[in-house]
C-alpha positions as CSV (number, residue, x, y, z in Angstrom):
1,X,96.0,101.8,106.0
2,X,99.1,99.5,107.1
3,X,98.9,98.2,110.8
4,X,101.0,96.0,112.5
5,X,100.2,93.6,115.3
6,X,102.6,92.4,118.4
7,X,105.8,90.2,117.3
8,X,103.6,87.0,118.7
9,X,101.4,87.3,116.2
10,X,100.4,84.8,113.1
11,X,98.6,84.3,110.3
12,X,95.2,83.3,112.8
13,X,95.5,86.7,114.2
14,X,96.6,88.3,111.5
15,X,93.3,87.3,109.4
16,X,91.2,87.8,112.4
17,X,92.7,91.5,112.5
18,X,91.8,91.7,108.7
19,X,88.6,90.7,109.1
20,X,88.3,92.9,112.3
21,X,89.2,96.3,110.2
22,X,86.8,95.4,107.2
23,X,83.9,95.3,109.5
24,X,85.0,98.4,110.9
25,X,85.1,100.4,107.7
26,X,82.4,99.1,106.8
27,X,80.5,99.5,109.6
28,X,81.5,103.3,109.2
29,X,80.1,103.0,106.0
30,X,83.5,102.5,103.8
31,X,84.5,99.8,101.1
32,X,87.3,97.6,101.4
33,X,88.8,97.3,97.9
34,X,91.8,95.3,98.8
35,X,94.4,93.8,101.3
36,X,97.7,92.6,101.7
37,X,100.1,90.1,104.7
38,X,103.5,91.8,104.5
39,X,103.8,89.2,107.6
40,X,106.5,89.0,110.3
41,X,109.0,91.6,110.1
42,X,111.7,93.1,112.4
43,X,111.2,96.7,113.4
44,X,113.4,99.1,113.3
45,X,113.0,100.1,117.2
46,X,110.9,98.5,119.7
47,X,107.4,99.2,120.0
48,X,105.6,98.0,123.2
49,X,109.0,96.1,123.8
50,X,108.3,94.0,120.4
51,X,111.3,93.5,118.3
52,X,108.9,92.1,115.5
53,X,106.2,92.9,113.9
54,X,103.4,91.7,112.0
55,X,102.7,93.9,109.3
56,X,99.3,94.2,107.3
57,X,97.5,96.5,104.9
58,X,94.2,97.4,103.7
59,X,93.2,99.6,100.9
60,X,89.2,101.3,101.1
61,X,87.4,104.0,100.2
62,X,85.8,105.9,103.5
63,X,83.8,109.2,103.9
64,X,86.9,111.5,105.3
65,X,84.3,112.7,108.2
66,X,84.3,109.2,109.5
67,X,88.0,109.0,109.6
68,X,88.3,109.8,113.0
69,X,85.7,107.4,114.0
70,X,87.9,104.4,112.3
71,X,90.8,106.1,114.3
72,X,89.9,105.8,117.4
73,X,88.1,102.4,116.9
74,X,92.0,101.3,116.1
75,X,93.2,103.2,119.3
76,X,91.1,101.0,121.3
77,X,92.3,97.9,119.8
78,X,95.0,96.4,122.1
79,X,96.8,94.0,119.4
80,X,97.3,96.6,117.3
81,X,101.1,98.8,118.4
82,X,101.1,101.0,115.6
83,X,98.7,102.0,112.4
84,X,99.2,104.5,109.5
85,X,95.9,105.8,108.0
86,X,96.6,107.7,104.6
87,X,94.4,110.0,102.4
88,X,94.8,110.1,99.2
89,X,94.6,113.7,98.2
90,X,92.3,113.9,94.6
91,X,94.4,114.8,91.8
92,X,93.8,118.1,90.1
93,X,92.5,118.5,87.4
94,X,92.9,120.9,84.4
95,X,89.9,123.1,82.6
96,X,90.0,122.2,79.1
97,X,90.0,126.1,78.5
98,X,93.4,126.8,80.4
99,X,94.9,124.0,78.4
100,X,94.0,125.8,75.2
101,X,96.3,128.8,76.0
């Protein structure tokens, strides 16, 4: 997931917001396996009349049933303008018995 806060952000709130989403996920039953400060960035249109941005990412593992939940736990957060939550589709894989042929 990458989420970005309001342009008058910092690095207080942007580890607050870090430590905001873990709990969530996990709270929803998820694992957190990683996360990353892209920091301050300009946007390419205003959001919420912000120029800037402050960008961050997390990378977990979540039930996709409780998706939603984490969603619209997000939505109610009002320091967050914008979030992108991704699944990763499985990759599929091949039967030893078609690859014979």
């Amino acid at each position: 997931m990458v989420w970005i806060l309001g342009g008058d952000a910092g690095e207080e709130q942007g580890a607050e917001s870090v430590e905001k989403i873990t709990s969530l996920v996990a709270d929803a039953g998820g694992e957190v396996s990683g996360t990353d400060v892209w920091g301050k960035r300009t946007l390419a249109y205003p959001i919420q009349k912000n120029n800037e941005g402050y960008y961050l990412q997390a990378n977990f593992e979540l039930d996709g049933t409780r998706a939603q939940e984490l969603a619209r736990a997000i939505d109610a957060d009002q320091s967050i303008i914008r979030h992108l939550l991704v699944r990763e589709e499985p990759k599929p894989s091949i039967v030893e018995a078609e690859a014979d042929q």
